[in-house]
C-alpha positions as a Markdown table, in Angstrom:
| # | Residue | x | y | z |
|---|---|---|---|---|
| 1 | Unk | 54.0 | -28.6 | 57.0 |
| 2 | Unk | 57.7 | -28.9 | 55.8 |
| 3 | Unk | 57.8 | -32.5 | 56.2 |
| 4 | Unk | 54.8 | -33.2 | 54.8 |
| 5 | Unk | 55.9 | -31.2 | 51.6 |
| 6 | Unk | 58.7 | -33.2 | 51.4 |
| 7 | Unk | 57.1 | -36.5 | 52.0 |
| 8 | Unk | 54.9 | -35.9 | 49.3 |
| 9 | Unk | 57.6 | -34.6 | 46.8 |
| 10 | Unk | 59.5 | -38.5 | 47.8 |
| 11 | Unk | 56.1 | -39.9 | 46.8 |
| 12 | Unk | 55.4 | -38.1 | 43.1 |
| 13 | Unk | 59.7 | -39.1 | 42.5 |
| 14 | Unk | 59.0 | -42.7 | 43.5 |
| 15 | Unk | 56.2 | -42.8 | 41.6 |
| 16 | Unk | 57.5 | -41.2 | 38.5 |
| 17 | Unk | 60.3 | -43.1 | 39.0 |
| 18 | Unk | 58.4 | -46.6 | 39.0 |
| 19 | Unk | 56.0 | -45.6 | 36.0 |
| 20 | Unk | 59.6 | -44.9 | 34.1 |
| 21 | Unk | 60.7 | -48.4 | 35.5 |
| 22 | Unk | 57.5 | -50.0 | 34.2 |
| 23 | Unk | 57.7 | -48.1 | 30.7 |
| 24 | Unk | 60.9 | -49.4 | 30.2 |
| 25 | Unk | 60.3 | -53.1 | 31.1 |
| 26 | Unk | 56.9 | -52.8 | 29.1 |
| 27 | Unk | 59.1 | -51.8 | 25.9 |
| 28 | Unk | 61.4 | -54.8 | 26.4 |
| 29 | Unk | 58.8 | -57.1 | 26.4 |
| 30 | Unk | 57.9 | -59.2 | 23.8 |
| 31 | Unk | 54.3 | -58.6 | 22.5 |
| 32 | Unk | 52.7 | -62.2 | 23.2 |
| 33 | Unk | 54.1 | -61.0 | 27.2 |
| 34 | Unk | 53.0 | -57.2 | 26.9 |
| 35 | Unk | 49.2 | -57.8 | 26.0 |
| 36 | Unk | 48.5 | -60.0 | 28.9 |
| 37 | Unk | 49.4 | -57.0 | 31.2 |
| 38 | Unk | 47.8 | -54.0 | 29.6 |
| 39 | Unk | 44.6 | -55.9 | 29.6 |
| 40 | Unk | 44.9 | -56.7 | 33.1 |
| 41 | Unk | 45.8 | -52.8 | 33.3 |
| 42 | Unk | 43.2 | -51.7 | 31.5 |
| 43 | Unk | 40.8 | -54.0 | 33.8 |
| 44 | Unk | 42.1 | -52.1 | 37.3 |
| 45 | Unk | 43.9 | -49.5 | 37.2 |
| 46 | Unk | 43.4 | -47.6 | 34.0 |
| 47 | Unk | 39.4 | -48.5 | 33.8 |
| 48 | Unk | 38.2 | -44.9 | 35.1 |
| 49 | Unk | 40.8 | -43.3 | 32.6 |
| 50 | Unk | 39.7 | -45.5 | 29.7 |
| 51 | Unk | 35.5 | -45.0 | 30.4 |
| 52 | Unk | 36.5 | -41.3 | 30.8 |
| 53 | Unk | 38.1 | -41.4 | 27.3 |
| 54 | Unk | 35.0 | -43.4 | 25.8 |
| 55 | Unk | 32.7 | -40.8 | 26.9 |
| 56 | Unk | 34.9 | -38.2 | 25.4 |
| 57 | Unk | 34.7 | -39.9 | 22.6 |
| 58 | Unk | 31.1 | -40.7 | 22.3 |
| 59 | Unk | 30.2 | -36.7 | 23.3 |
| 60 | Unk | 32.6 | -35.8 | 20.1 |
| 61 | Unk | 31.2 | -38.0 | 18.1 |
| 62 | Unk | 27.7 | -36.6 | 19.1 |
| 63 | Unk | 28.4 | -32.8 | 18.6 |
| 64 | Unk | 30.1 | -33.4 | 15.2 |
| 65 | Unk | 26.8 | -35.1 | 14.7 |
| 66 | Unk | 24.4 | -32.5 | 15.9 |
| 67 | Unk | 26.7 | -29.7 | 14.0 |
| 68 | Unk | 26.3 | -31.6 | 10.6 |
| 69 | Unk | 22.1 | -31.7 | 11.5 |
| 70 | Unk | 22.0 | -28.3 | 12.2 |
| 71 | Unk | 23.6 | -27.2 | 8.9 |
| 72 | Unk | 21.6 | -29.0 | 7.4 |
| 73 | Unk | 18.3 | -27.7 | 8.9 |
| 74 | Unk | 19.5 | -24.0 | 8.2 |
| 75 | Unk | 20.5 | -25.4 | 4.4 |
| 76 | Unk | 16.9 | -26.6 | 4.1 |
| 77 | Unk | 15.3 | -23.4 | 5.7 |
| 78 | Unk | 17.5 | -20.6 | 3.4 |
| 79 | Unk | 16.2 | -23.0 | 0.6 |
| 80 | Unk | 12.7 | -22.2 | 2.0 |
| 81 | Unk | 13.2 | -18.8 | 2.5 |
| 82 | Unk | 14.7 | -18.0 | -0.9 |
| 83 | Unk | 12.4 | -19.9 | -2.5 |
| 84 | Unk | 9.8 | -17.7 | -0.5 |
| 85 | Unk | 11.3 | -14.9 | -2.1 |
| 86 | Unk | 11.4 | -16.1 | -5.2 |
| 87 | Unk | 7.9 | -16.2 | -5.3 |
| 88 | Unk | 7.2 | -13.0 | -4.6 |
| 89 | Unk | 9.3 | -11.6 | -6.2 |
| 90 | Unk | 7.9 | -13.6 | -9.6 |
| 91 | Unk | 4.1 | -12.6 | -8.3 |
| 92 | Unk | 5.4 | -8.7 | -8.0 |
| 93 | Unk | 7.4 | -9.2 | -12.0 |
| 94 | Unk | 3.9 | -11.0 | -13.1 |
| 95 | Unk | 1.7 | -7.9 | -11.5 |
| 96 | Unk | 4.2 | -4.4 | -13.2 |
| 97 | Unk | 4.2 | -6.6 | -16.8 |
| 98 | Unk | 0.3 | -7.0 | -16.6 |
| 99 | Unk | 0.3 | -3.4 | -15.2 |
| 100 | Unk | 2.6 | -2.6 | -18.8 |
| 101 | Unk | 0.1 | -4.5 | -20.7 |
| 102 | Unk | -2.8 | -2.7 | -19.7 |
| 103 | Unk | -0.7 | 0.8 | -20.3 |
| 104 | Unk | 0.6 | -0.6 | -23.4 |
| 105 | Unk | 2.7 | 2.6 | -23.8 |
| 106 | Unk | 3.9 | 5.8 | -22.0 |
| 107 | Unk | 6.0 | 4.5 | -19.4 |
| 108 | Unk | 9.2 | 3.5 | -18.2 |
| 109 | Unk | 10.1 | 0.5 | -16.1 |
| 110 | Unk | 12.5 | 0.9 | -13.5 |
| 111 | Unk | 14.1 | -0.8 | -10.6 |
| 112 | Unk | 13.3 | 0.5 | -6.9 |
| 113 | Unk | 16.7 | 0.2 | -4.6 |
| 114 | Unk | 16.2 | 0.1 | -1.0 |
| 115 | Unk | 18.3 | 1.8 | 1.7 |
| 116 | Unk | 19.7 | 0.0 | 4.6 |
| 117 | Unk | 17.9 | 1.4 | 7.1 |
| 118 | Unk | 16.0 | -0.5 | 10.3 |
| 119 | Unk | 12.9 | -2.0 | 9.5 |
| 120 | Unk | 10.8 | 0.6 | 12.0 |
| 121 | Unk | 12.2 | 3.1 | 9.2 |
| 122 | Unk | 9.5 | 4.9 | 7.6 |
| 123 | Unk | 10.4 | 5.0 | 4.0 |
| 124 | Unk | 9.9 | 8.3 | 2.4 |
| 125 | Unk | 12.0 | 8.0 | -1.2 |
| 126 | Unk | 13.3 | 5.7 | -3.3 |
| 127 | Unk | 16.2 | 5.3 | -5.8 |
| 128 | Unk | 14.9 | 4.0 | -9.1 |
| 129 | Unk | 17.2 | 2.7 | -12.2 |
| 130 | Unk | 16.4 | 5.2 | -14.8 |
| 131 | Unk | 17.0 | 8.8 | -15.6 |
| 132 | Unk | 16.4 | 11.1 | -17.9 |
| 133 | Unk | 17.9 | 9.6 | -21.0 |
| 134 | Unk | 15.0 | 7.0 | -20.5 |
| 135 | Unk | 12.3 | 9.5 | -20.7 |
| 136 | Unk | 12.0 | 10.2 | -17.1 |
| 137 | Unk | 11.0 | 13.7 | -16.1 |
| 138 | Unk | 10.8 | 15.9 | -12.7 |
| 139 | Unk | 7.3 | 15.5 | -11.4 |
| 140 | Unk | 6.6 | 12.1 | -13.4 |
| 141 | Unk | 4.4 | 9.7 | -11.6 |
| 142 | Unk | 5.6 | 6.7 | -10.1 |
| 143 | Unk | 3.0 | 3.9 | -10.0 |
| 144 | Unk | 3.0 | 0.0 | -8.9 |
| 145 | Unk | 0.2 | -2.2 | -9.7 |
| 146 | Unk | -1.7 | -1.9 | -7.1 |
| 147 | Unk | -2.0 | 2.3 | -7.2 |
| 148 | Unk | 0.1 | 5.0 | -6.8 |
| 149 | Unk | 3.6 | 5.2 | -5.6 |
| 150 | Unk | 5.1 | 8.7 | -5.5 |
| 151 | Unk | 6.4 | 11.3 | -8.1 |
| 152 | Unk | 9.8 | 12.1 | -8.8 |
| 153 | Unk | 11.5 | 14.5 | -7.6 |
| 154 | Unk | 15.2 | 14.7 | -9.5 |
| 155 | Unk | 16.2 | 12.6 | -12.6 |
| 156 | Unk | 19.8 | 12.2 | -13.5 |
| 157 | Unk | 20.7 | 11.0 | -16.7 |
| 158 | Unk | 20.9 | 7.3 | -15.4 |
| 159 | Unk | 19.2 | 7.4 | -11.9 |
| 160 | Unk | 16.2 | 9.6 | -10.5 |
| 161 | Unk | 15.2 | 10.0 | -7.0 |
| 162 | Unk | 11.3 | 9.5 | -5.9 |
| 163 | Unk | 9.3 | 11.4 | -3.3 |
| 164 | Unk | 6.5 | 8.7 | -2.1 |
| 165 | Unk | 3.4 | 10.0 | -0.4 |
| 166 | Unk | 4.9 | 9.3 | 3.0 |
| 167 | Unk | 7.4 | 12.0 | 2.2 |
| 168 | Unk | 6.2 | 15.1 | 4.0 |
| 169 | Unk | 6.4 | 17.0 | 1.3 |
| 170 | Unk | 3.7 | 14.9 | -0.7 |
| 171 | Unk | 0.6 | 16.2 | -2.1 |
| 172 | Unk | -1.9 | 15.1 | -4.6 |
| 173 | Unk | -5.9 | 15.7 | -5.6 |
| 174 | Unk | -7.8 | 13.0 | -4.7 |
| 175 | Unk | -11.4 | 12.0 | -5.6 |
| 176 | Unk | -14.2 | 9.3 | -5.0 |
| 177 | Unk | -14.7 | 6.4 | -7.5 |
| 178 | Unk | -18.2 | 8.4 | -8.6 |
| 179 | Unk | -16.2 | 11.8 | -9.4 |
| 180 | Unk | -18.3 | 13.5 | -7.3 |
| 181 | Unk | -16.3 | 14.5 | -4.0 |
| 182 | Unk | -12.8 | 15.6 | -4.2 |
| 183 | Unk | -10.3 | 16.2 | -1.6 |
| 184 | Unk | -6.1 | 16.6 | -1.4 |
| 185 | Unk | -4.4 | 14.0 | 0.0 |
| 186 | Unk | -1.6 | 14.3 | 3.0 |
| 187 | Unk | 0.4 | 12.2 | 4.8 |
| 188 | Unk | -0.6 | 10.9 | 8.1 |
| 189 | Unk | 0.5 | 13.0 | 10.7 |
| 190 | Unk | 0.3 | 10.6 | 13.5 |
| 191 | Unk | 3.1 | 7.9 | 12.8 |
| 192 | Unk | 1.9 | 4.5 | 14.0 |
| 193 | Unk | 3.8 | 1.3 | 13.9 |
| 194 | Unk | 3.7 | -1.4 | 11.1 |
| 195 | Unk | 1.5 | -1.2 | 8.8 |
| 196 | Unk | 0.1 | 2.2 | 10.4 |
| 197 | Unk | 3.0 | 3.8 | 9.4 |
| 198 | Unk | 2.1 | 4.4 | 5.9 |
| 199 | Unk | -1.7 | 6.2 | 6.5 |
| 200 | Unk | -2.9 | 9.0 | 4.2 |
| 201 | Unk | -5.2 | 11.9 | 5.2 |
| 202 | Unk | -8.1 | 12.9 | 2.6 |
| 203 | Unk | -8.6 | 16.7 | 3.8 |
| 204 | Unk | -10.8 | 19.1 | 2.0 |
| 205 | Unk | -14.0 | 16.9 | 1.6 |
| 206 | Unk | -17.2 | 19.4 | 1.8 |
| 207 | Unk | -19.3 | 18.7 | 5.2 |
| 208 | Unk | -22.4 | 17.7 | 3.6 |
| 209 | Unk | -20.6 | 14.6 | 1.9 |
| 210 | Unk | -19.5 | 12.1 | 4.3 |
| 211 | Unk | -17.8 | 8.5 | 2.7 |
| 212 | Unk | -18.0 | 5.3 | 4.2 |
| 213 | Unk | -15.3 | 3.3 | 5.1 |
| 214 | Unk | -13.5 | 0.9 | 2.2 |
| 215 | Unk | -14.8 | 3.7 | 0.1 |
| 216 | Unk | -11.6 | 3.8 | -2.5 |
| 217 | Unk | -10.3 | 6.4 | -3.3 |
| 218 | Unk | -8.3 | 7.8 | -6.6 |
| 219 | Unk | -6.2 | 10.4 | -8.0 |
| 220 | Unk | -8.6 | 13.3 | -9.9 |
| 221 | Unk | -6.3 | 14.2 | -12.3 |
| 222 | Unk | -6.3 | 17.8 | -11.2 |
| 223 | Unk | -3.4 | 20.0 | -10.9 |
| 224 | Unk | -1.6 | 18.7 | -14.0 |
| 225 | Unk | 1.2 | 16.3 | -11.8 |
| 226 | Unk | -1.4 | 12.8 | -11.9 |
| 227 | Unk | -3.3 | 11.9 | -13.9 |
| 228 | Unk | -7.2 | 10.2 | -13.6 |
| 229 | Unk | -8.1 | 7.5 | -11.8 |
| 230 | Unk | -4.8 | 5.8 | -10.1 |
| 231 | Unk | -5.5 | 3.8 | -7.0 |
| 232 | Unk | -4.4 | 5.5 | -3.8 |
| 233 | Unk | -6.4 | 3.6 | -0.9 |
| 234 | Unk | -9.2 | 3.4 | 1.1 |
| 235 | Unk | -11.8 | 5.0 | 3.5 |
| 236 | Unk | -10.9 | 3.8 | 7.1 |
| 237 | Unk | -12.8 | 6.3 | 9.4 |
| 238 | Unk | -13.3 | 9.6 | 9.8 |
| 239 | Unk | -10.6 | 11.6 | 11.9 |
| 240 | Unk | -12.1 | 14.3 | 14.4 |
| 241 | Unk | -10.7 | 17.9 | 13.6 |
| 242 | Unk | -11.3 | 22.0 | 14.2 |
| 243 | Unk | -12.3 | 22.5 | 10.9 |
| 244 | Unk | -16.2 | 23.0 | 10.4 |
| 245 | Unk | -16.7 | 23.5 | 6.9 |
| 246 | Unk | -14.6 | 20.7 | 5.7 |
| 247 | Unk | -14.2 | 16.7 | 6.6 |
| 248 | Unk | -11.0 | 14.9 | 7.1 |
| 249 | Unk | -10.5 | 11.1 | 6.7 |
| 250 | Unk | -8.2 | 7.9 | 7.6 |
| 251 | Unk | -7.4 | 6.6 | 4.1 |
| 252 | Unk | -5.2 | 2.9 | 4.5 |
| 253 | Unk | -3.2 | 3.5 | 0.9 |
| 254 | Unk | -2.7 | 0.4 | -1.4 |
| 255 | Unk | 0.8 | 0.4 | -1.9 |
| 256 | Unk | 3.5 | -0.5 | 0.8 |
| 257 | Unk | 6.8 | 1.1 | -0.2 |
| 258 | Unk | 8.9 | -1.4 | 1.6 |
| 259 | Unk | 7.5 | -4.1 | -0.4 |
| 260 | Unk | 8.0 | -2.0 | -3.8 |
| 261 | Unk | 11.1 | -4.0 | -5.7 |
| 262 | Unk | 9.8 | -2.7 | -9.4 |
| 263 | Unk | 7.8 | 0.3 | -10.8 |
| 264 | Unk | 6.1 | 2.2 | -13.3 |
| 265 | Unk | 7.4 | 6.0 | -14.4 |
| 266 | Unk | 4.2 | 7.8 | -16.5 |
| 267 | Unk | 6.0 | 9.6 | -19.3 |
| 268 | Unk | 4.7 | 13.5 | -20.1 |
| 269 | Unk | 2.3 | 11.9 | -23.0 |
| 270 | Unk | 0.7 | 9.6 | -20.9 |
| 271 | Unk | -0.1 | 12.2 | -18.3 |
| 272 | Unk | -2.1 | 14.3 | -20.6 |
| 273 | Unk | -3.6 | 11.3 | -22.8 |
| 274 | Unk | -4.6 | 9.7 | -19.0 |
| 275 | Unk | -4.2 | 6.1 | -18.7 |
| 276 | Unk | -7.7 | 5.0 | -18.7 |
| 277 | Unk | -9.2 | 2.2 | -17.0 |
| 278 | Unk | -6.2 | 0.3 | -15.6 |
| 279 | Unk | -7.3 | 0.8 | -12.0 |
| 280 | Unk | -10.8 | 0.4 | -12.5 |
| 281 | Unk | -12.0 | 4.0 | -12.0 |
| 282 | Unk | -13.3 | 4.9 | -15.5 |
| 283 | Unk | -16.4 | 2.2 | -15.4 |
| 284 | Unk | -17.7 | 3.3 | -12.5 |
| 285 | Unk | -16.9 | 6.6 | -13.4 |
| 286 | Unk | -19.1 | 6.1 | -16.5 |
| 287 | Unk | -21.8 | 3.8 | -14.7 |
| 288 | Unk | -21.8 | 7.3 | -12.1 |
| 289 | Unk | -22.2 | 9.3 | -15.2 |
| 290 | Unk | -24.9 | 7.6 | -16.9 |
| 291 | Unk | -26.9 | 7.7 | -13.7 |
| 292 | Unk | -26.2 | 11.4 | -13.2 |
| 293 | Unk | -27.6 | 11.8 | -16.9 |
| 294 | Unk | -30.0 | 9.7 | -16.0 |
| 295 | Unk | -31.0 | 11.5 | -12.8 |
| 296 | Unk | -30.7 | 15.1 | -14.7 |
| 297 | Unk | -33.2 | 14.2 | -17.0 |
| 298 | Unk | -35.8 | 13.1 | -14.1 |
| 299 | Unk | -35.1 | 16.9 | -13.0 |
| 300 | Unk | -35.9 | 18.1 | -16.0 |
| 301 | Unk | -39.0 | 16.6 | -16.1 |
| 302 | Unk | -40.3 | 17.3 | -12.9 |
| 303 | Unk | -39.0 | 21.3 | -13.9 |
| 304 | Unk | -41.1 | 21.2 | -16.8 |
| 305 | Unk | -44.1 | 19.4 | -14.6 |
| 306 | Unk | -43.9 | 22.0 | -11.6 |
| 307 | Unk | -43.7 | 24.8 | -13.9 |
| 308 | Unk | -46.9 | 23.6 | -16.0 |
| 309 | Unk | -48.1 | 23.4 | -12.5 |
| 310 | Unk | -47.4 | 27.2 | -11.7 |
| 311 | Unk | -48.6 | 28.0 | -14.7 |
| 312 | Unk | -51.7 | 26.6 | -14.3 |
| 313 | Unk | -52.2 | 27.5 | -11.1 |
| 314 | Unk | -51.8 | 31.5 | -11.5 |
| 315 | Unk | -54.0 | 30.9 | -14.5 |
| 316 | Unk | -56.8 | 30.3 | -12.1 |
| 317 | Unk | -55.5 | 32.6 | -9.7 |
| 318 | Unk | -56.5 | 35.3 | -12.0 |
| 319 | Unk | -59.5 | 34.1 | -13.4 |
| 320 | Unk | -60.6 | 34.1 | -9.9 |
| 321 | Unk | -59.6 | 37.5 | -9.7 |
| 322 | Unk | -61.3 | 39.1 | -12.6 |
| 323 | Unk | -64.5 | 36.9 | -11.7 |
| 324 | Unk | -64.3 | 38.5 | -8.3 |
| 325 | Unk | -63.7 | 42.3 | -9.9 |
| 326 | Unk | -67.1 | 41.7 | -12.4 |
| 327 | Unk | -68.5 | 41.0 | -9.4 |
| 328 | Unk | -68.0 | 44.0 | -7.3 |
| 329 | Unk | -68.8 | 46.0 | -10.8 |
| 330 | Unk | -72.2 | 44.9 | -11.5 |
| 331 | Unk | -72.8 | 44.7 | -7.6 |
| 332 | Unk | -72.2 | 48.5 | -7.9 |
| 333 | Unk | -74.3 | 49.0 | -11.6 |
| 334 | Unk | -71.3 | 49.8 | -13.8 |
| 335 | Unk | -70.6 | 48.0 | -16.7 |
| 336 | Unk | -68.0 | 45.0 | -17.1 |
| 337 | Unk | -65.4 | 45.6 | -19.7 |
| 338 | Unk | -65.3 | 42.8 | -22.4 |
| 339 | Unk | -62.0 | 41.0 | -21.4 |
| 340 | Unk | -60.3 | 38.7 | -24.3 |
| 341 | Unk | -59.5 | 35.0 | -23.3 |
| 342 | Unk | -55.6 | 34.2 | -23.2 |
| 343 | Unk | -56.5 | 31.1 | -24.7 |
| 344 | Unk | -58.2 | 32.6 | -27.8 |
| 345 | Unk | -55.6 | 35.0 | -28.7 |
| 346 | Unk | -52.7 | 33.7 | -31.3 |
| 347 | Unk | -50.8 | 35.1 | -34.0 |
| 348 | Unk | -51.8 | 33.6 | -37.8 |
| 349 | Unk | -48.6 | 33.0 | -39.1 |
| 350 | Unk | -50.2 | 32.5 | -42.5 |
| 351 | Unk | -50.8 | 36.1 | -43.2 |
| 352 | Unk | -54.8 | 35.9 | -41.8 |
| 353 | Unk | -53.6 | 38.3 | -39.2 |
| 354 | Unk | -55.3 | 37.9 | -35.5 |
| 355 | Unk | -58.2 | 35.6 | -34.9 |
């Protein structure tokens, strides 16, 4: 082993030694000489190292390449994606200033800033960008234009915090578009995932009424905190409880307070002037109205027909009655007493007395 470690040191000197030799005689030679032999080098002995550095070379090449693609692509997709964004975010700003111009007044516009937490997160408040030097009260509601949002909860001077109807905490009287069942409206207490995250009870509703599903549902303006006729949701189904008196239902709300980037405060005025038919509850609230008026006269008029009918019928009730008496009188000799018709007997208001 010795000898062969020595051998082989002897080889790596002679060979270092002969690539110095060659270096040196390489420098001395003219160029015309020097070409000749690094081509025949490069030929033999040096190919392998020479393809090696080519592929190097071409794999470099490639990557730098492929690197340059790549940020492109990503350059084109954040393009994409912001200009995603951009549109919804113009769509959302188009919907809160038609949502102003229905209002036209008693309301505050405000910015709603998002937490950083994960997206499985259930959002329950939000910080909005104005206070009370704005207007902004406890207890004002906090719309979007698709329905109702939350209420707040504190106002600062520049900033308020808002409770939103995921917020345990939440309540609010609820009603059918007809205004004729009314219920108060929970959170869900079943958390899903998604979408089902944000789900509404309707408790309270009176066993003998019993709503369909994609019936939608609004605030009743009772209770003095929101006013008439803001969107909260919809009917889904009916959720099985212990309660026997009352119904409880699956209501899918129809606002999603992750997607909420601007908002509506309801000043005090507004909430006792109402806001009228911005969500579409009044007309059908008047159509339901017109047709109860309509429906309460057609009582009336069978009242007044069924008791013409009672009347009439006791009428000959009696007359069979007293014809059945003078019967049994003369059938027994006495006399019949002279009875005056009903029919016969009025008061002359003219002064002529009875007649």
């Amino acid at each position: 082993m010795a000898n062969t470690a020595r051998l082989g040191n002897r080889v790596d000197a002679g060979l270092l030694i002969a690539c110095v030799g060659l270096s040196l005689i390489a420098i001395v030679l003219r160029d015309e000489d020097r070409e000749p032999i690094a081509s025949a080098l490069r030929r033999t002995i040096v190919a392998p190292l020479v393809g090696l550095q080519r592929g190097a070379e071409r794999w470099r090449v490639a990557y730098v390449t492929n690197d340059q693609r790549q940020m492109q692509v990503d350059s084109v997709v954040m393009r994409t994606i912001n200009a995603q964004a951009l549109q919804v975010e113009n769509d959302q700003l188009r919907k809160i200033v038609g949502l102003g111009s229905r209002l036209d007044w008693g309301f505050v516009p405000a910015e709603a800033l998002h937490g950083t937490a994960p997206a499985e997160f259930v959002v329950t408040t939000l910080t909005l960008t104005a206070g009370s030097t704005a207007g902004v009260t406890r207890y004002s509601p906090v719309v979007a234009p698709e329905g109702l949002v939350g209420t707040i909860q504190t106002a600062d001077p520049t900033m308020s915090i808002a409770i939103l109807y995921t917020n345990p905490d939440f309540r609010a009287s609820a009603m059918a578009a007809d205004g004729t069942t009314f219920g108060i409206m929970y959170p869900h207490a079943q958390r899903g995932s998604g979408a089902d995250a944000y789900m509404l009870e309707l408790r309270g509703v009176p066993t003998r009424v019993q709503l369909k599903a994609g019936t939608t549902i609004y605030t009743s303006g009772l209770g003095g905190t929101f006013p008439r006729g803001i969107t909260i949701g919809t009917i889904v189904t009916e959720l099985k409880t212990s309660e026997v008196w009352t119904r409880t239902y699956l209501v899918r709300p129809a606002v999603s307070p992750a997607q909420v980037s601007t908002v509506l405060i309801l000043t005090p005025r507004r909430l006792s002037q109402g806001t009228g038919n911005v969500w579409g509850a009044a007309t059908t609230a008047n159509g339901d109205s017109a047709t109860k008026r309509i429906a309460a006269a057609g009582d009336s008029l069978a009242r007044h027909a069924a008791a013409l009918e009672a009347r009439a019928r006791a009428a000959a009730l009696d007359s069979l009655r007293q014809a059945t008496v003078d019967s049994v009188l003369r059938s027994l000799g006495m006399s019949v007493p002279v009875r005056p018709r009903r029919d016969s007997v009025r008061t002359d208001t003219t002064g002529g007395g009875r007649r």
